[in-house]
C-alpha positions as CSV (number, residue, x, y, z in Angstrom):
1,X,18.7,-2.7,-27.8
2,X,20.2,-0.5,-25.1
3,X,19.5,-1.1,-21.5
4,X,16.9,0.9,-19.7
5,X,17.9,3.7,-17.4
6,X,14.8,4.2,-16.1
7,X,15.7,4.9,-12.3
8,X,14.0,2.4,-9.9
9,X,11.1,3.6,-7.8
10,X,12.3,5.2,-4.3
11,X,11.4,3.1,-1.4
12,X,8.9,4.4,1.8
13,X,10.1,4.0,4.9
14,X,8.9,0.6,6.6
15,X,7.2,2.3,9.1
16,X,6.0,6.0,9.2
17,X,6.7,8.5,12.2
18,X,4.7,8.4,15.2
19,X,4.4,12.4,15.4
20,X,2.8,13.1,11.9
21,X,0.9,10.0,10.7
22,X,-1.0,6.6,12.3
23,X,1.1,3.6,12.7
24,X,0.4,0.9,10.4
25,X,-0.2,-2.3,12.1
26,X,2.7,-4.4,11.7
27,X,3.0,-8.2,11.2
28,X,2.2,-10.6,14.3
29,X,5.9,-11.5,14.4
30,X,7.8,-8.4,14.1
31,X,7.1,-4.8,16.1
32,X,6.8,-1.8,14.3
33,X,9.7,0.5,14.5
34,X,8.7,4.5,13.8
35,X,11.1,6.7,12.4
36,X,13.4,9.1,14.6
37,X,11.1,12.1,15.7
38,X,11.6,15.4,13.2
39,X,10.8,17.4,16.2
40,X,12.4,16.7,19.9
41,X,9.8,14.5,21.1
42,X,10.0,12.7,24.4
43,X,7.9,10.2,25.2
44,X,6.5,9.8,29.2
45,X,6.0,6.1,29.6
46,X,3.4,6.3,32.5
47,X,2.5,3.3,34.5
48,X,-0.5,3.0,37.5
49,X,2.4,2.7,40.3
50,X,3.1,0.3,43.2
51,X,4.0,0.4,47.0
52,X,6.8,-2.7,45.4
53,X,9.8,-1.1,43.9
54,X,10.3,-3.9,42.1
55,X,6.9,-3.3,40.0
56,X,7.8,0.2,39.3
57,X,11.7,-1.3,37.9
58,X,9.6,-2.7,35.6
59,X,8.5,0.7,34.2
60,X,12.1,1.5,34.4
61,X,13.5,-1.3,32.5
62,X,10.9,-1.0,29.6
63,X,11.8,3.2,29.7
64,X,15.7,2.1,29.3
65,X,15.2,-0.5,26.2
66,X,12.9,2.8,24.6
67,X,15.6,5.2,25.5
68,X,18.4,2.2,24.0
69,X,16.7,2.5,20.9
70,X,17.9,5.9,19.9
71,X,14.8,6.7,18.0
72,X,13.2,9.5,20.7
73,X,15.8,12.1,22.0
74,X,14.1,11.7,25.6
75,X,12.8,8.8,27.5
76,X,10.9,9.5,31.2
77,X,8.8,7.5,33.3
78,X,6.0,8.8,35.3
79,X,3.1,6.9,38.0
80,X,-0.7,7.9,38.0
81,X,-0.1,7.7,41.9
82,X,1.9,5.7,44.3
83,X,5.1,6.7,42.8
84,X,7.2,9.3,41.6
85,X,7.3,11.3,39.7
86,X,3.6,11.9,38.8
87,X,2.4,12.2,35.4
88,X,2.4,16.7,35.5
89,X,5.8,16.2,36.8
90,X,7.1,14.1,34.5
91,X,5.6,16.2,31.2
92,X,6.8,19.5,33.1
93,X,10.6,17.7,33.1
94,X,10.1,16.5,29.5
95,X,9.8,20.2,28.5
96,X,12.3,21.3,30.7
97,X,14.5,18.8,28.7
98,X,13.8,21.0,25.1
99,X,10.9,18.7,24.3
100,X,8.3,20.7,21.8
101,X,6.2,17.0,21.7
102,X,5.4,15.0,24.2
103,X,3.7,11.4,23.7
104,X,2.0,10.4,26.8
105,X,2.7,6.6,26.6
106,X,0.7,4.3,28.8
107,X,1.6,0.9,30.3
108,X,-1.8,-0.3,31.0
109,X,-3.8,-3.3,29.4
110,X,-7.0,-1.7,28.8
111,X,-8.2,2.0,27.7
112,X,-10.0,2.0,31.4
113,X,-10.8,5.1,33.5
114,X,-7.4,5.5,34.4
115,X,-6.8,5.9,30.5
116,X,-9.4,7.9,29.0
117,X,-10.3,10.1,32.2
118,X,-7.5,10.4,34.2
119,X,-4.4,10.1,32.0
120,X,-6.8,12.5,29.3
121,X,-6.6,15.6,32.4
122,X,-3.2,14.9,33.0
123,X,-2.5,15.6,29.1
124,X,-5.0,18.3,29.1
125,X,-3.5,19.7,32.3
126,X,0.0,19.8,30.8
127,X,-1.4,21.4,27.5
128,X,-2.8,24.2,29.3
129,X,0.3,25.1,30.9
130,X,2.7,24.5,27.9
131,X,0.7,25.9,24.7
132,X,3.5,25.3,22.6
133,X,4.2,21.6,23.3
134,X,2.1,19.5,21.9
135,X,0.9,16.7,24.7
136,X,-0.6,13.8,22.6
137,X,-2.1,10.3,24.6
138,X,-1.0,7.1,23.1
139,X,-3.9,3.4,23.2
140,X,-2.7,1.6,25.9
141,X,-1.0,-1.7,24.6
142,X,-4.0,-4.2,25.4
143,X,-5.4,-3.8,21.5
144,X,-2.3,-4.4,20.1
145,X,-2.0,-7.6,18.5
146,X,1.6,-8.5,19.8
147,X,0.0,-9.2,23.0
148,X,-1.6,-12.1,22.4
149,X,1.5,-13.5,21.2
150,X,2.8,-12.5,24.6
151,X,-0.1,-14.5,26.1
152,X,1.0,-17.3,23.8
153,X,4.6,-17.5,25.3
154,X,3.4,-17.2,28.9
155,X,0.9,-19.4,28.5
156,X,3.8,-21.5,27.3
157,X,6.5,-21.6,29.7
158,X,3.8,-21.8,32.4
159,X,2.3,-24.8,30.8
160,X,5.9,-26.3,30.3
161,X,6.6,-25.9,34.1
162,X,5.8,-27.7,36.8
163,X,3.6,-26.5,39.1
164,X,3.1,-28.1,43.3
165,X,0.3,-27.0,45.5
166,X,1.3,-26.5,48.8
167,X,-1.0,-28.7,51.2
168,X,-3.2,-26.0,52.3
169,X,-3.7,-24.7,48.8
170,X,-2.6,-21.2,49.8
171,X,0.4,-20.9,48.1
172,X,1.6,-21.8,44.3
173,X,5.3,-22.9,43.4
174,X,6.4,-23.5,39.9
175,X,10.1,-24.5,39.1
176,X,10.6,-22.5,35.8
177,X,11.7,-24.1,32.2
178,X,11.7,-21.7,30.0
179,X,14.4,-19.0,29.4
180,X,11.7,-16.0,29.5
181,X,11.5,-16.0,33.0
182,X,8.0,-16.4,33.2
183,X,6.9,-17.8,36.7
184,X,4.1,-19.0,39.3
185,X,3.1,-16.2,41.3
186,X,2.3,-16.9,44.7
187,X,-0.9,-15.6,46.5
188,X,-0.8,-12.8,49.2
C-alpha cells in the first residue's frame, strides 16, 4: 500500500500578535511571547515616576530587555509625573519615530485611577492629536498570573534570608541568599 502524502496540518503561531487579536493566557511557567508587530508599533512603557533615579532605572531596565527582544521596532519610557518625559511626550516621540501604533504599556500593579482615568486621557489626548496612529492602553500587570509566581520567589529569598532588627526597631537589615537580588528594605 503506498504511503500517504497527505501534507501535515500547518502549525499557528504559539502566541498571536498583540496589535490584531487578545493574548492568550500563557502557562504559569513560561511568558507569552507575541509575534513581531505587522505595523511599526512602539510600545510607551509608562511608570508613576519617582524623585529616586534609581526607581525610574528600573523603568529603564525593563524598557531595554523589551527593546532586546527585537519583537517591537520601538521601545520608550514615559512617567505619569515626577519624571521625564511625560506620557504626551513620550507618544508624541513614538510618532515622530514612524510609529502608526502605539501600545500604552503600564508598569503599575493595579488598574487604579492612575490607570483607567489618567493614563485613559493621556491616550485619548494623544489620539486626538494623531488621528492616524492608533493609541491603544494595555491591563496593568497586577492580573497577570506570572505575578504571583513573582510573589512566590520573593517571598522565597526573603524567607531564606536572615533578617536583624536594629534595637530601636526603626530600621530592617537582611543579608541576602538568594541570587535574585531580592532584599530587606529599610524604613524611611
Amino acid at each position: 500500500m503506498p504511503a500517504s502524502t497527505t501534507p501535515a496540518p500547518a502549525t499557528q503561531p504559539a502566541t498571536p500578535a498583540l496589535a490584531t487579536q487578545p493574548a492568550t493566557p500563557a502557562p504559569a511557567t513560561q511568558p507569552a511571547t507575541p509575534a513581531p508587530a505587522t505595523e511599526p508599533t512602539a510600545l510607551l512603557v509608562i511608570a508613576h515616576g519617582s524623585r529616586r533615579p534609581e526607581a525610574n532605572a528600573d523603568l529603564e531596565a525593563i524598557a531595554a530587555r523589551l527593546r532586546e527582544a527585537g519583537i517591537y521596532p520601538l521601545v520608550r519610557t514615559a512617567y505619569l509625573e515626577l519624571a521625564e518625559p511625560d506620557i504626551v511626550s513620550g507618544g508624541v516621540q513614538c510618532v515622530a519615530d514612524g510609529a502608526k501604533a502605539v501600545i500604552l504599556l503600564p508598569y503599575f500593579l493595579s488598574p487604579g485611577v492612575h490607570v483607567r482615568e489618567d493614563l485613559a486621557a493621556a491616550r485619548d489626548e494623544l489620539a486626538a492629536r494623531f488621528p492616524a496612529v492608533a493609541f491603544r492602553l494595555a491591563e496593568p500587570i497586577g492580573g497577570h498570573p506570572l505575578l504571583t509566581q513573582i510573589l512566590f520567589d520573593r517571598a522565597a529569598a526573603a524567607a531564606t534570608a536572615r533578617a536583624t532588627i536594629a534595637p530601636d526597631s526603626a530600621a530592617v537589615a537582611a543579608e541576602v541568599t538568594a541570587d535574585d537580588g531580592a532584599a530587606a528594605v529599610t524604613p524611611r
